[in-house]
Structures are given as structure tokens and as C-alpha cells.
C-alpha positions in Angstrom: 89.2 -13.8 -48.0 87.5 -16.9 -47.4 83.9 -16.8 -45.1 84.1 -18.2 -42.0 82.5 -21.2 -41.9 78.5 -21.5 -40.1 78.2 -22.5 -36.9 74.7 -23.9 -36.0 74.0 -23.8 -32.5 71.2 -25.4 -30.7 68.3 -23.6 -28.5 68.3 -23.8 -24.9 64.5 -25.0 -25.0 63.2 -27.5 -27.1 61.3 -26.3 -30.1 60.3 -23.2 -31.7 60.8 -19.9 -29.5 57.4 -18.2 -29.2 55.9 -15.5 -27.1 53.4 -17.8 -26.4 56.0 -20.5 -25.3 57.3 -16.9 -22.6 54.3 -16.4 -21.3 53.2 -19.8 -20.1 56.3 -20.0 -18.1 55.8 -16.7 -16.7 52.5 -17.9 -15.5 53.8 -20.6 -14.2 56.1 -18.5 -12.2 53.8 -16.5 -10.7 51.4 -19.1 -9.4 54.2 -20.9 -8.0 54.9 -17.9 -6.0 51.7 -16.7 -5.0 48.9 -18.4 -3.5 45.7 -18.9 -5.0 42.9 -16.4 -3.5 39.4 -17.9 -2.3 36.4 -16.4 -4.9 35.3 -13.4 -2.3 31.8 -13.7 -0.6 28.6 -12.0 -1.1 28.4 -8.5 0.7 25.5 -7.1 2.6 24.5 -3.7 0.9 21.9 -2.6 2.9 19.3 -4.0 5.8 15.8 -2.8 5.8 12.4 -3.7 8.2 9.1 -3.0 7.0 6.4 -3.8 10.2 2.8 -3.4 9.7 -0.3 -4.7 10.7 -0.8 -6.9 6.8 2.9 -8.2 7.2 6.4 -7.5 8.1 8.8 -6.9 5.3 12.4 -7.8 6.0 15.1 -6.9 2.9 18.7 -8.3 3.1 20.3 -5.6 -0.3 23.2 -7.4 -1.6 25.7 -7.2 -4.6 24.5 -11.1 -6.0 21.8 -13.5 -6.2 22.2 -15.6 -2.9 21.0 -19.3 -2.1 18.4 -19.8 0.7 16.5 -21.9 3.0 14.5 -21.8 5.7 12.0 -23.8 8.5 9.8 -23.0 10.5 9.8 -24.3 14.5 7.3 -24.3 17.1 7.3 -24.2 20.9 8.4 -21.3 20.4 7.4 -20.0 17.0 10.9 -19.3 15.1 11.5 -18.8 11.8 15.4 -19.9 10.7 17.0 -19.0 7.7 20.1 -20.3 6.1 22.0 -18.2 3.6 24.9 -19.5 1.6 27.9 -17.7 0.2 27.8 -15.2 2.9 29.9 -13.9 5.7 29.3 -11.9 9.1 29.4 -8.3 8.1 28.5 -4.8 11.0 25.5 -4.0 8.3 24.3 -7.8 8.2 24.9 -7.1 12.5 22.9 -4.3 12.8 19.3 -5.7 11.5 19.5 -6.6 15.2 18.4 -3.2 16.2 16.5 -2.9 13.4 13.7 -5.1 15.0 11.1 -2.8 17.1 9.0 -3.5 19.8 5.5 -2.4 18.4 6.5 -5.0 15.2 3.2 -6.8 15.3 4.8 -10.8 14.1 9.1 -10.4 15.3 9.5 -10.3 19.1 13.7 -10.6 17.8 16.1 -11.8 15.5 19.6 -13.5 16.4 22.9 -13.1 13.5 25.4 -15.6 13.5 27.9 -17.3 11.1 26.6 -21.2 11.6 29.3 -22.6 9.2 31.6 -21.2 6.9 30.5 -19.1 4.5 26.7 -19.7 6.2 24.7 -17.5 7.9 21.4 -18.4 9.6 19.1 -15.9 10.8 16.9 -17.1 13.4 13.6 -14.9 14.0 11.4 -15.1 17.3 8.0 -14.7 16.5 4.9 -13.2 18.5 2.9 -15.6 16.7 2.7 -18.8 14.1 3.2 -16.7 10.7 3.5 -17.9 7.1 6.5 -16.7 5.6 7.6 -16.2 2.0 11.3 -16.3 1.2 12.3 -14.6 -2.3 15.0 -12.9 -3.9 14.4 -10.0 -6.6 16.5 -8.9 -9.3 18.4 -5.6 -9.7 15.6 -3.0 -10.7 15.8 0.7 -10.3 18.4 1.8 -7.8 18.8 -1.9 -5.8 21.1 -4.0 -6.4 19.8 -7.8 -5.6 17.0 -8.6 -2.9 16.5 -11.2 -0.7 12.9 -10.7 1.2 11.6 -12.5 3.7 7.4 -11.4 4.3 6.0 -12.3 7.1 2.1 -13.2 7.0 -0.4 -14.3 10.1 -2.2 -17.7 9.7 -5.0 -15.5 9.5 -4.8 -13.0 6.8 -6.1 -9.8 8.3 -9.4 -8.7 7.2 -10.2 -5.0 6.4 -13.9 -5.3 7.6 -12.8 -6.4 10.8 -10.1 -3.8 11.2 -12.9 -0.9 10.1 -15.2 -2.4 13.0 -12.4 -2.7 15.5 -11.4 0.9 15.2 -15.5 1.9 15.5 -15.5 3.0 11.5 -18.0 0.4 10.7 -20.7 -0.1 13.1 -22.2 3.5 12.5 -23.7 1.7 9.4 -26.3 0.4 11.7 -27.6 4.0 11.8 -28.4 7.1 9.2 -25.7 9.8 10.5 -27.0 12.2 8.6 -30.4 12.6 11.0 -29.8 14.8 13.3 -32.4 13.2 15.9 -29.3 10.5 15.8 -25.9 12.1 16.8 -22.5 10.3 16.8 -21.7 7.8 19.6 -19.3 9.9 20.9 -21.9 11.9 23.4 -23.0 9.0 25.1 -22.8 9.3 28.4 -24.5 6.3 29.9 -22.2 3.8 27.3 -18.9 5.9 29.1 -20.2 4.8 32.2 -20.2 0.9 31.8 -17.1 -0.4 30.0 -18.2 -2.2 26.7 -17.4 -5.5 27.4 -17.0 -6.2 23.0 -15.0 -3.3 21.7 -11.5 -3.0 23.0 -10.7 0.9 22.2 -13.4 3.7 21.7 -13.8 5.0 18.4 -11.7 8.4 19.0 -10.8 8.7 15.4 -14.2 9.6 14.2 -15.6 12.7 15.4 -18.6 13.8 16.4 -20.6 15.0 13.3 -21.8 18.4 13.4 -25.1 19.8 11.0 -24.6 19.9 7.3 -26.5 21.9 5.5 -25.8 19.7 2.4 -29.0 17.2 2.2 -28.3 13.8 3.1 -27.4 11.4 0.3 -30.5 9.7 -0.6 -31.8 7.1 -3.2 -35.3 5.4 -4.2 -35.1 1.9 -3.1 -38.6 0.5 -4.2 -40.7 -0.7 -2.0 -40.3 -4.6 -2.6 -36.6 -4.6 -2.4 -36.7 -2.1 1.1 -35.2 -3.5 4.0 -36.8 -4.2 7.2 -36.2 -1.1 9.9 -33.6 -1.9 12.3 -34.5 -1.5 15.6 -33.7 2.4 16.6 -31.5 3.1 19.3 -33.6 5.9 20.9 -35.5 3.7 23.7 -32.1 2.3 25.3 -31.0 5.9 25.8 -34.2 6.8 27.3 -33.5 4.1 30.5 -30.7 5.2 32.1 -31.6 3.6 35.4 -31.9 0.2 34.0 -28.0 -1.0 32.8 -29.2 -2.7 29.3 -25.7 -3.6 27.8 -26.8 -6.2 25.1 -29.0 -3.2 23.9 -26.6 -0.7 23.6 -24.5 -3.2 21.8 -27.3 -5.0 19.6 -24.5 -6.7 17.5 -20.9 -7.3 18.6 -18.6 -7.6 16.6 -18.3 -11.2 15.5 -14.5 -13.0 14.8 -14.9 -13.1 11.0 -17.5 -10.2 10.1 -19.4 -11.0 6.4 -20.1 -8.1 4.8 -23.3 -6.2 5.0 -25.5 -6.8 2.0 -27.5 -4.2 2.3 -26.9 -1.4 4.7 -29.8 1.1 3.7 -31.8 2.7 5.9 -35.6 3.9 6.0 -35.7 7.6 6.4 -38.7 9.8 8.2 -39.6 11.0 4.7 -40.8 7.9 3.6 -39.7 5.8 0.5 -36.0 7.5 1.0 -33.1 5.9 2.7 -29.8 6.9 3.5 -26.8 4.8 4.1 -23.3 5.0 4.6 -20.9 5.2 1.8 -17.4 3.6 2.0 -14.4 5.2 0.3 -11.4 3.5 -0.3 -8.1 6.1 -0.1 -4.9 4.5 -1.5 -1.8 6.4 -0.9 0.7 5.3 -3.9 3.8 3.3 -2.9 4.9 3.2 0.6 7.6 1.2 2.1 10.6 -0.4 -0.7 9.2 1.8 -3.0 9.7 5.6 -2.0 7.9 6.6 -5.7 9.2 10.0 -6.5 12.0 12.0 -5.1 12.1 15.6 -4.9 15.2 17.6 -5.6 15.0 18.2 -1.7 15.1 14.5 -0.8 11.0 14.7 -0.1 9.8 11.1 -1.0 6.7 10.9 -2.6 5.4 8.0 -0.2 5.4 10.3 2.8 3.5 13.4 1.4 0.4 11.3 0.1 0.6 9.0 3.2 0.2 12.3 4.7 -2.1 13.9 2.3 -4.8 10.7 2.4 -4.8 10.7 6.4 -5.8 14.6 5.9 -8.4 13.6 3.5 -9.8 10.5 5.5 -10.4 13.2 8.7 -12.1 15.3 6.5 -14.1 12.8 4.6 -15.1 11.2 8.3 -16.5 14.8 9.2 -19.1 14.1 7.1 -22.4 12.5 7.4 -22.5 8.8 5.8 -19.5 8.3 4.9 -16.4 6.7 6.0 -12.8 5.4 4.9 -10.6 2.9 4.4 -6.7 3.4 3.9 -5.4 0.3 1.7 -2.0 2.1 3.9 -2.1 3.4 7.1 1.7 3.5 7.4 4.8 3.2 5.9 4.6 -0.8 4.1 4.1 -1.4 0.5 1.0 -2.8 -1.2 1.0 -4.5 -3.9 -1.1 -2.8 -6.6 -3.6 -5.8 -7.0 -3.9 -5.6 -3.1 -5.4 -2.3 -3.2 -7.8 -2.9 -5.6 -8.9 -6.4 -3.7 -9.0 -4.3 -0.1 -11.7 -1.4 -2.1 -13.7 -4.7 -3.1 -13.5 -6.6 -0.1 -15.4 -3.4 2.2 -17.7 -2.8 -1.0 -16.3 0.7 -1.2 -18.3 3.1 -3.3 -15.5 4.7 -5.0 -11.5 4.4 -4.9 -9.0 7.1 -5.2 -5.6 6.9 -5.6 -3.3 9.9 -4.2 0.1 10.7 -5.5 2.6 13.6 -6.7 4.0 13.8 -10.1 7.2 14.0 -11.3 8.8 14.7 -15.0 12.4 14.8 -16.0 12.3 18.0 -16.3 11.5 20.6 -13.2 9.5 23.2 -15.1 6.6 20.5 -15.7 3.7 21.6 -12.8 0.5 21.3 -12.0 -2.0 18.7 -10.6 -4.0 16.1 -12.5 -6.9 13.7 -12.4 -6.8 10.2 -14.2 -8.8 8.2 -15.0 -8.6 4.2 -16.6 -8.9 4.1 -20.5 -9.6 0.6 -22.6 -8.3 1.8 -25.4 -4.9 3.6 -24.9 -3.4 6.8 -23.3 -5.1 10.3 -23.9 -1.7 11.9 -24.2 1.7 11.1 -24.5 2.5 11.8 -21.2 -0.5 10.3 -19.5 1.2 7.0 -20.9 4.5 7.7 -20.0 3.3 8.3 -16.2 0.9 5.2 -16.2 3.5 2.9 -17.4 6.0 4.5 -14.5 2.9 4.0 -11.7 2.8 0.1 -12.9 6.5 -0.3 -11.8 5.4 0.4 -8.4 4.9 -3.6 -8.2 8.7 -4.4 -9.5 10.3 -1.6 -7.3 8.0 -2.6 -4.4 8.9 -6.4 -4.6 6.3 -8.9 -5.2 6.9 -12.1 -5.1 5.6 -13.5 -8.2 5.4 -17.7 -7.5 3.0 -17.1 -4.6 1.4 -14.0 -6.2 -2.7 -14.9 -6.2 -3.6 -15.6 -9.5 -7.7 -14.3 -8.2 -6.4 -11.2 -7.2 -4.3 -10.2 -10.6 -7.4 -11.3 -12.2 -8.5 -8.0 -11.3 -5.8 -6.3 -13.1 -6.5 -7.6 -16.6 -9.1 -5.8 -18.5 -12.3 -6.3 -16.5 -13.5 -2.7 -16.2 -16.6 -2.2 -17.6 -17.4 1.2 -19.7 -20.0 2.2 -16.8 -17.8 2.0 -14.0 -15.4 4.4 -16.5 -18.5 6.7 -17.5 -18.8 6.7 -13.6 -15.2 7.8 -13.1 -15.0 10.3 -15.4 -18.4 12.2 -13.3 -16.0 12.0 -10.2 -12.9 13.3 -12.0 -14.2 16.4 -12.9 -16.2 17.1 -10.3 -12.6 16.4 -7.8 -10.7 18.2 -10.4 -13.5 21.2 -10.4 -12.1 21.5 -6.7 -8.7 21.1 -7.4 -8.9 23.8 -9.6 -9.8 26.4 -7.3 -6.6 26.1 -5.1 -4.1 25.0 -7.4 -2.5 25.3 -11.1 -3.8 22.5 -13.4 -1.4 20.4 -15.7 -4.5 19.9 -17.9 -7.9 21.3 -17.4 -9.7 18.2 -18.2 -9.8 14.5 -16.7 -7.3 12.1 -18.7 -7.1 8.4 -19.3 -4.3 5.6 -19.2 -3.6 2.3 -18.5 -3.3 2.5 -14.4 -3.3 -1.2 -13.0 -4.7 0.2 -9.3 -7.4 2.0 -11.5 -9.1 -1.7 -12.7 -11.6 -2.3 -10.3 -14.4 -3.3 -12.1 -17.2 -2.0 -9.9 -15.8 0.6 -8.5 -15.9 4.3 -10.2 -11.8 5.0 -9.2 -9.8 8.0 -10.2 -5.8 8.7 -9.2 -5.2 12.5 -8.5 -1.5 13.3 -9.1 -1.1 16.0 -6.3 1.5 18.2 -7.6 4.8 18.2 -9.5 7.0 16.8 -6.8 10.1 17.5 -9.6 9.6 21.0 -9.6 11.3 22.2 -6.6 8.4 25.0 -5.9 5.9 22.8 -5.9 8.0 20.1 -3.9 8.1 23.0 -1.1 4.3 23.3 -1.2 3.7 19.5 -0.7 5.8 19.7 2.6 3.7 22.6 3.4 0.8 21.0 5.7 -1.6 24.3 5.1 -1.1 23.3 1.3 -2.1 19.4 2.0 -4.9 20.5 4.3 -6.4 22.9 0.8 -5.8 19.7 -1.8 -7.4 17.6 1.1 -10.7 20.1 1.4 -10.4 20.4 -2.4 -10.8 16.4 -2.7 -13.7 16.3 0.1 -15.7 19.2 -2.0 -15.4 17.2 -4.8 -16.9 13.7 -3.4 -19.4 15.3 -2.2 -20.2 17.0 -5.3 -20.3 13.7 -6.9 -22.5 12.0 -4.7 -25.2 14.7 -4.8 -25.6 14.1 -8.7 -25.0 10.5 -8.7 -26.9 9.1 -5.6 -25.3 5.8 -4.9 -27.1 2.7 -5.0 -28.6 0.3 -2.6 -25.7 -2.3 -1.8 -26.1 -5.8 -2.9 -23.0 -7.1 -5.1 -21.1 -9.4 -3.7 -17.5 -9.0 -3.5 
């Protein structure tokens, strides 16, 4: 049978059939039908306010890096803030309420959408501030940060804010004489307003007898200070209102520090003078530091702890404290170490709790700064998670002054470590007498807060706030008020073998 004969037929598109060739007209299809979304906008994770006396912290959390300006107007001071790429959203609403009366630089802040896909923030201010606008990349468990820090024109000054609250002025006099009591019983001073200090000085009690001797050292005689005037002949006229001598020195606008704040003593070439110790509860405000298994947040149980230990510390004669915290706001780490210089403390430490991966690790710790590398393993691994704290807490690196992270680098000298090590083991002596050690000696790392180079410094990890036990005795306040007594023992163990000098660096 003869083959039928071939039949070419032609396609029905042009050239080759390919699936390539089928899925460019499906594509075409389906954009024809449907029409073309708008890229979506940035979303408002998270709103969080920060008010404190230093600065105010405001933190917009969001899911991506968002664009930013801002200006400043006067008459009446407002800050105004213009963020791009953004849209109205109830958590972006609600910093509204976030704002709170006592907030020493916001008086308000008004949210609205001022042009598509804009939103500008306009803040009401108590008083002209310097800002500082930044964002901060994802680290830890935030997602992207835009912060806006709030400063006064007038950064505040610790001195000042020791001699407003009456912690300062009691230099003038040795505390430890008992001819010489606190200014609290002062009857005649109750009876006439003081027309310089605003608020008494109810935060430091009355201090009772000791029978620890005073803190003394040898000051020879051609570098002793003059006697100050003694305050017993003002008390001894009554009748006669003398206000300028019950105040011999008000408390200037800008306060230098003392120089020298010895005193001559009754025994002859002795003096006594107050000693200033700087407490630095770690982290505070964006960063919470550790988190126990209970939700307890580090930050709160030292904030709590430190405030324990400054009472305490306060009972006794000579001395007095300084909080680089006094609330709930973050410091950065080279700010803490600056505040201990600026009031010439005497020595710095740095309270925290300790956490591990794993929940059996317990027991509390005293570090101290090492030049040449971590004692242990672990010592390393905890100092290189404490130097986070300025990454978590959000610095803002462009403005960041270059004088103070000077202190960080590797300034320390071995005398002020030799000097830190006496006050480790004396604290951790204490320490051990109420609670478990990790380690029963003082170890060394790299701590950034611990750099001061004048300053002996130590940073006494509380407890094991990862070990669930020991989490429930950090919330325990008989517990804090033990490691608080522990910590006071210590100090003044310390001082009684290593008499401090006469002040005369300068800062």
C-alpha cells in the first residue's frame, strides 16, 4: 500500500514552541489581570521611653532601617521629626501615653501622618535640649532602632547633683568625731529656712558611734591644709540668726571639685576625710542584662541591690556614694567610668548577677581587670558578654566622645590593679560568709567599666541569676540586704589596711 503522503502544517505562533516562550505569556496574563501592589511600609514593632535626670531615651523598634530628619524650633522649644517610609499604626499612637509628667526634658509629643508615607513627630520640650537622632542595627533580640536622646544644654554635673541632694557638703567636716554629729539634729538650721539648699538632706542619716577607728592617713606637715573654720561657735548663738555662718559656702552654679578635702584631727598630724565611692549598677534601661527563667531582669535586682548598699555605705562615718544610675536609663559603659572620675571617687564597684547557659552554674564572684588576658575560660566568656552592654544599650557611635572612650583603652596602671585585687578579696572575704562562691579567689578579665585608671574598681557578680534557686534569692530583699552588708564589711575592711590618700589628682 502506498504511504500517505506528509502534510506539513504550520504553528500557530511564530517560531520555536518553548516552555519559556508559555510562561512569558502567562505572565503577561496575570499582570494584565491583576494590579500591581505598592512595596508595603515600614511597621512599628515596639515604642519605648527612657526619662531620667542625664537624658530621655525615646526608641521607635521597627522591622527596617528607616530615613530621618529632624529640627529644632524655639518659642516654644519643640523638637520635630520626619520619618520616611512609614505609616500611622495604634503602637506608633500609643507613645502618646507613653510620655510622663515627672519626664524631666518632654512636657508632650503629638503623632500624625504629615504626607504620605511621612510621619513627623513633634515633641514639646520643658527646656532647650540637644538631641541626637540615630538608628541601630538588629543586635540581640531587637530588630532595627531608631533613638532619639534627649540632652540639656547643660550636661548635668554629678558634683552638683551630690551637693544638691546634701551628699557632698559634709566634706567640710570629719564625720567620724563624734564632738561633730550629722546635720540632721540641728535644731536652730530647722528653724530658719536655708535660703541656698532647696530640699534637706533626708537621704543621709544621722551617723551613730562606730567603734571601728576613723580612717586616717599621715599627711606631712608641709602639704597639711589650713583648718577650716569649725562649726561649733555658730551653734553656740542661738539668739543671734547667723545664716551665712551656718551656711559658710553655698553651693555655687558649677561646683569645681575639692582638691583637697582632709581634715586636721584632735590627735595631731592625723586627718580624716571623706571617701567617695562610686556604685554602678550594670545595664539599666534598653538593656535588661540577664533574664531569669522567672522573667527577673538583671537590671532591676542590682538597681536594687546598689541602693541597699549606698544606705548602708552612708551609715558610716566618711564616706559617701554616688550611683552612675539612680533609676531605670542606660549608661553607657565609658560614662560610668567618666562619672567615678569626675567626683574623684576612691574606689568603683560594679554590681551585677551572673548567668551561664546552663542553670546548674551558681555562686557569686569578684572581678577584677587583667592586662594580659582572662584568668579562666569563663571569666572571658562573661567579660566579653558585660562589653555588649554598650551594643544592646545603644550608643550612638558618630557623637560618641572620643575623651571619654579614651578611658576604655588600656590605661590602667598595675597599681591601681594591685589595689583592686586588696579590695576584692577583702569584699569577696564577706561575700563568703553569706553565700556560695563560684571561685574562692578574685579573677581577672577584660571588663571595659573596670578601666579607670586611678581608681582601684572591682565588679561583684551577685549570684547566678540562671539558676532558678538562686534567681528566687535575688528577689528575696532579706537576701539583697546580706550581699549589701556583705559588700559594706568588705569596704571597710579595705580601707582600714589601705588608708586612702590625701586628694589632689585632678580629674
Amino acid at each position: 500500500m502506498p504511504r500517505p503522503p506528509y502534510i506539513r502544517t504550520k504553528p500557530l505562533i511564530p517560531g520555536a514552541v518553548t516552555r519559556r516562550t508559555i510562561l512569558k505569556a502567562g505572565g503577561t496574563l496575570l499582570l494584565s489581570v491583576f494590579p500591581v501592589l505598592p512595596a508595603s511600609a515600614a511597621q512599628i514593632l515596639a515604642v519605648r521611653v527612657w526619662p531620667a535626670a542625664d537624658y530621655t531615651r525615646v526608641t521607635l523598634e521597627n522591622d527596617s532601617d528607616l530615613k530621618v530628619t529632624h529640627f529644632t524650633v524655639p518659642d516654644p522649644q519643640r523638637l520635630v521629626v520626619d520619618i520616611e517610609g512609614l505609616e500611622l499604626n495604634p503602637t506608633l499612637k500609643g507613645l502618646v501615653a507613653k510620655i510622663q509628667s515627672g519626664d524631666p526634658y518632654i512636657k508632650q509629643v503629638r503623632v500624625g501622618q504629615n504626607r504620605p508615607n511621612v510621619v513627623r513627630l513633634v515633641f514639646d520640650l520643658k527646656e532647650e535640649i540637644k538631641p541626637q537622632v540615630f538608628t541601630l542595627a538588629p543586635v540581640g533580640s531587637y530588630k532595627h532602632r531608631l533613638i532619639f536622646d534627649l540632652y540639656p544644654v547643660k550636661a548635668v554635673d554629678p558634683i552638683a547633683v551630690m551637693i544638691e541632694k546634701g551628699e557632698w557638703s559634709r566634706a567640710d567636716a570629719p564625720a567620724g568625731n563624734p564632738e561633730l554629729p550629722a546635720p540632721a539634729p540641728k535644731p536652730p538650721v530647722a528653724a530658719t529656712p536655708p535660703p541656698v539648699v532647696a530640699t534637706p538632706p533626708a537621704t543621709t542619716p544621722a551617723l551613730p558611734p562606730v567603734a571601728t577607728p576613723p580612717v586616717v592617713v599621715v599627711v606631712p606637715p608641709a602639704q597639711q591644709p589650713a583648718p577650716l573654720p569649725p562649726a561649733g561657735p555658730v551653734l553656740a548663738q542661738p539668739a543671734v540668726p547667723a545664716p551665712k555662718a551656718e551656711l559658710p559656702e553655698p553651693a555655687p552654679i558649677r561646683p569645681e571639685p575639692p582638691r583637697v578635702t582632709a581634715q586636721k584631727n584632735d590627735k595631731g598630724g592625723k586627718v580624716v576625710r571623706m571617701m567617695t565611692i562610686a556604685l554602678d549598677p550594670g545595664h539599666g534601661g534598653e538593656d535588661p542584662g540577664a533574664i531569669g527563667s522567672a522573667g527577673t531582669r538583671e537590671k532591676d535586682i542590682v538597681l536594687a541591690i546598689a541602693k541597699r548598699l549606698k544606705f548602708k555605705l552612708e551609715e558610716q562615718p566618711n564616706m559617701r556614694v554616688m550611683l552612675t544610675r539612680d533609676g531605670d536609663y542606660f549608661v553607657p559603659l565609658g560614662v560610668r567610668v567618666e562619672k567615678a572620675r569626675k567626683v574623684q571617687a576612691d574606689l568603683f564597684v560594679s554590681i551585677h548577677a551572673d548567668a551561664f547557659m546552663l542553670p546548674t552554674a551558681r555562686g557569686s564572684s569578684v572581678f577584677v581587670l587583667s592586662e594580659k588576658g582572662a584568668t579562666s575560660t569563663a571569666a572571658r566568656w562573661l567579660a566579653n558578654k558585660e562589653n555588649l552592654a554598650d551594643a544592646i544599650g545603644g550608643v550612638n557611635i558618630q557623637s560618641h566622645d572620643k575623651q571619654i572612650a579614651s578611658v576604655l583603652l588600656d590605661l590602667s596602671t598595675t597599681a591601681q590593679i594591685n589595689d583592686s585585687m586588696k579590695l576584692g578579696k577583702a569584699v569577696l572575704g564577706e561575700i563568703s560568709g553569706i553565700a556560695r562562691l563560684h571561685k574562692g579567689s578574685v579573677e581577672q578579665a577584660g571588663f571595659a567599666v573596670l578601666k579607670a585608671p586611678d581608681i582601684p574598681s572591682i565588679l561583684i557578680e551577685t549570684a547566678f541569676i540562671s539558676n532558678p534557686e538562686e534567681e528566687a534569692k535575688l528577689r528575696d530583699n532579706g537576701y539583697q540586704d546580706q550581699i549589701a552588708a556583705a559588700i559594706t564589711k568588705g569596704i571597710k575592711r579595705y580601707f582600714a589596711a589601705n588608708p586612702p590618700l590625701a586628694k589632689g589628682r585632678q580629674t
